[in-house]
Each structure stands twice: as C-alpha cells, then as structure tokens.
N, C-alpha and C positions, 0 to 999 in steps of 0.2 A: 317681331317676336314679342310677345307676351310678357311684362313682367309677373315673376311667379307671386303667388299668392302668400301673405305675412307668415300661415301657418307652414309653407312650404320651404320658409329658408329656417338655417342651419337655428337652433335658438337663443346662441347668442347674439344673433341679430334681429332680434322678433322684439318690439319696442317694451311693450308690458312685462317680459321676460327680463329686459335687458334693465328698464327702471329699477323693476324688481330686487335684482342682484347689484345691480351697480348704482342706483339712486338717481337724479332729472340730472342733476348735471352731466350725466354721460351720453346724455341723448341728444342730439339735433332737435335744432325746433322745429322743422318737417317731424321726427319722432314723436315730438310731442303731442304735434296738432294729431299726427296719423293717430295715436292713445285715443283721442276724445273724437275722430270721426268713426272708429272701431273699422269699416268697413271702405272698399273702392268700388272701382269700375269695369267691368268686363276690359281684360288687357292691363287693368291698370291698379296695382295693391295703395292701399290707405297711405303709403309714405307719398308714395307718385300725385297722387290725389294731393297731398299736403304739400308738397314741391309746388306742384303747379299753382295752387294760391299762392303762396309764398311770391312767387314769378308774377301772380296776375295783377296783386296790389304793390309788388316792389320791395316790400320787406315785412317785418313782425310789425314794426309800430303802426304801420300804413295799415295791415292785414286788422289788428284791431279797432283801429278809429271805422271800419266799414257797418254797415248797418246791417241786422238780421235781414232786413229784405237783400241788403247786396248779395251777402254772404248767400240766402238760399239758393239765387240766381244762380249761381257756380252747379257747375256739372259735377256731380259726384255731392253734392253737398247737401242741400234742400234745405228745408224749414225745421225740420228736427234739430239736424247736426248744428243750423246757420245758430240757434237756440243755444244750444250747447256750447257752441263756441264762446259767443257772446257773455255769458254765464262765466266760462272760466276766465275770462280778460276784465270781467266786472269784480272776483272774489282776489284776482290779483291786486286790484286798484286798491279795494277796500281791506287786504290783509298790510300795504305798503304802509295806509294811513293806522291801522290798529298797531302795528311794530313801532310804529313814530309818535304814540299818540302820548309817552311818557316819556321823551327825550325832550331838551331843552334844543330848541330850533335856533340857534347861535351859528348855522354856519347856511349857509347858499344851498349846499348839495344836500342838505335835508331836507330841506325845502323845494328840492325838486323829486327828491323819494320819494316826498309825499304826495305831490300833486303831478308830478312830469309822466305817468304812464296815463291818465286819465285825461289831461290837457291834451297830450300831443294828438287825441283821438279826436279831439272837436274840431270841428272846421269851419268855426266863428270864434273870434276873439271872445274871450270869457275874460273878464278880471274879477278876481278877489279877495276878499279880505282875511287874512289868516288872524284871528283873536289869540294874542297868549296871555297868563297869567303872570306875575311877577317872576318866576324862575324863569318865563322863555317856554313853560309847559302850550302846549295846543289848548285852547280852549273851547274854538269854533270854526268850522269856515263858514264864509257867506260868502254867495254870489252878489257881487254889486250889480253888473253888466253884462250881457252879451250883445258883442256888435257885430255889424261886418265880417267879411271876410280881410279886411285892411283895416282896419278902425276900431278903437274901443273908445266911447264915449259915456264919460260921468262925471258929475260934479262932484267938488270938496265934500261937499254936505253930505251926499251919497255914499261917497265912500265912508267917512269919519263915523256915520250914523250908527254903522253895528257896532265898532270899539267902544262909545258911547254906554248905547243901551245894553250889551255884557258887561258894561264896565272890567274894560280889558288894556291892562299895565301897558301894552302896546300890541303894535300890530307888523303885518308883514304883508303888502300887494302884489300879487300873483297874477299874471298874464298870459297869454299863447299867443305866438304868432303860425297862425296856420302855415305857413310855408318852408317853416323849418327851421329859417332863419331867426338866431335871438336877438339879432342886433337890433339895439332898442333907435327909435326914430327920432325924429324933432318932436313930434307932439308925446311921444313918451317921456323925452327929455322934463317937455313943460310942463305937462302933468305931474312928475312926480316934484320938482321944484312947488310946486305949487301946492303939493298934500303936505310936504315938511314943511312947510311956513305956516299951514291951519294947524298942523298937528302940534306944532312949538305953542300956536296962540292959545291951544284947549289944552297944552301941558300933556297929551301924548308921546309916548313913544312911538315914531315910526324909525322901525329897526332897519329894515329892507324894501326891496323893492325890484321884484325875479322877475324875469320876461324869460318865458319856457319854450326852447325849441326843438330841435331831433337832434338827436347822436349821427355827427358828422366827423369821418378824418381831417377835415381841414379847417373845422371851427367848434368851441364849448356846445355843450346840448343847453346850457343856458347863460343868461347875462346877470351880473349882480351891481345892481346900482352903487353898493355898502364896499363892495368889493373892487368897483372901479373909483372910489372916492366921490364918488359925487352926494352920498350921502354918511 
C-alpha cells in the first residue's frame, strides 16, 4: 500500500503546516528535510523520501557531510533538491558561526558551536586556527591543514603563522577526526605539547586545543585539551 500523499493527510500533520503553527522544533528531521524536498515518489510522500535518506547515510550529521553529487544519486532526490539540501546545511554552519561571532570562546562547547556542524562533515582531518582578540572575541578562522583521512600534518611555524600576521591575543586549534571518534592520539598529544612551548617562546596565548567528533551515547561529541589539564 501506498503511502498517501502530504496534502492527503489530516493538516496537522502536513510539515509546512505544522512548522507553521507550532515552529521547527516540533518537527522531525525527516519533517524537515521532507520541507525542502517539497515533493516524493510515486508510492512514496516527501517524509518517506526523507526517512530513507536519513536510513541511507545513518543519521543527520552523516546525511550532511554527503556531497551534492551523493545526495543527487538518491532516488527521489536529484540535482535540484541534492542543491537545496546542501544550501540549507551550508546557512546552518554559517548562522552557528554569525550567533558566536560576539561571544567570548572561554569554554570547549563554543568552540564546537562553532565549528562541530561543519567539521563533522569533512572526511579529511582539517586543523585550524581559531584567532581571538583580547576578550576571547572570534577574530578569524584559518585553515592551517588538511590531511588524511587518519593524520593531520603541520608545523609550529604553520600553525603560529596566522596568530602572528592578525596579531591575535591568542588562539584556539581545531581538529576533526573523521571517524567520529575525539579521542585525541599520541601524535595529537605531541603536537599540541609542542605549539605551547612555541606559543610561551612568541608570548602567545594558546587557550585550547578541540579535536571534533560526532554526538555519541557513549562518549563527548568532542575532546578538550584545556579541559582535560593538559594545557
């Protein structure tokens, strides 16, 4: 049997309707995705469509790190909607960083506000340098590296370089580990030992030091160097 079509059930279950009246958070995120595909599949209405992504990448975070070509490949989806999608997980990223961009970054979980929807999407180690200004205000991010899929490789000088030329009060390095996992490694250990000793010689502050994973019940969505005393 057929699931009926969006406009055919009752309207307080029809997603735009139901936004409408009761705001996003009363929606599922099948709901939501179903909003911005508008349409499904003969037998199959925009929610079912959005379930079954949902089921094909695993979850929301996995559904957004996919690429517009993934996303078109999907049945029910194409190039239009794979567009559209992409769009709305892009002005999410970039609304997280604009609501944080005048808060003083003093604690771990801002700093994954800011950057933990948009890391958990790459699937190559990215590190970077988060530049603040004397209150802890955001000043810049820079990309230092993209490595591997298991590796992030850069030098002192590399990193230090953008705090430097912004002339920025200190700083905060940012990492993903593609696999979920934030548990920081030996060579993240050495690494970051190794930027607080350049950063003390150049009279830098290095504040922190995040390594960004995925929201799991059985372990943090991220690791805080500042926070487990090592810095």
């Amino acid at each position: 049997m057929s699931a009926p079509k969006i406009r055919e059930l009752p309207e307080q279950e029809r997603p735009r309707e139901k936004l409408t009246n009761l705001g996003a958070n009363a929606l599922s995120d099948s709901e939501l995705i179903a909003i911005l595909l508008r349409t499904g599949l003969p037998g199959a209405n925009a929610v079912d469509v959005a379930r079954q992504l949902l089921m094909r990448f695993g979850s929301l975070g996995q559904l957004a790190r996919a690429s517009v070509t993934e996303l078109a490949e999907i049945k029910g989806v194409g190039p239009a909607k794979a567009v559209q999608l992409a769009a709305a997980f892009g002005l999410a990223t970039r609304l997280a960083r604009e609501t944080l961009a005048r808060t003083p970054l003093d604690k771990p979980q801002l700093v994954y506000d800011l950057l933990g929807a948009e890391m958990r999407q790459l699937g190559k180690e990215s590190l970077r340098a988060i530049l603040l200004d004397t209150k802890l205000h955001l000043l810049r991010v820079e990309e230092i590296s993209l490595g591997s899929l298991n590796e992030c490789l850069a030098h002192p000088r590399e990193i230090l370089r953008p705090a430097i030329l912004h002339s920025a009060y200190a700083f905060i390095l940012a990492h993903n580990h593609p696999s979920g996992d934030p548990s920081p490694s030996e060579a993240d250990r050495r690494l970051t030992l190794r930027i607080a000793e350049a950063a003390r010689l150049l009279q830098l502050t290095f504040f922190d030091h995040i390594i960004v994973g995925a929201p799991s019940l059985d372990r943090p969505a991220y690791f805080s160097f500042r926070e487990a005393g090592i810095l």
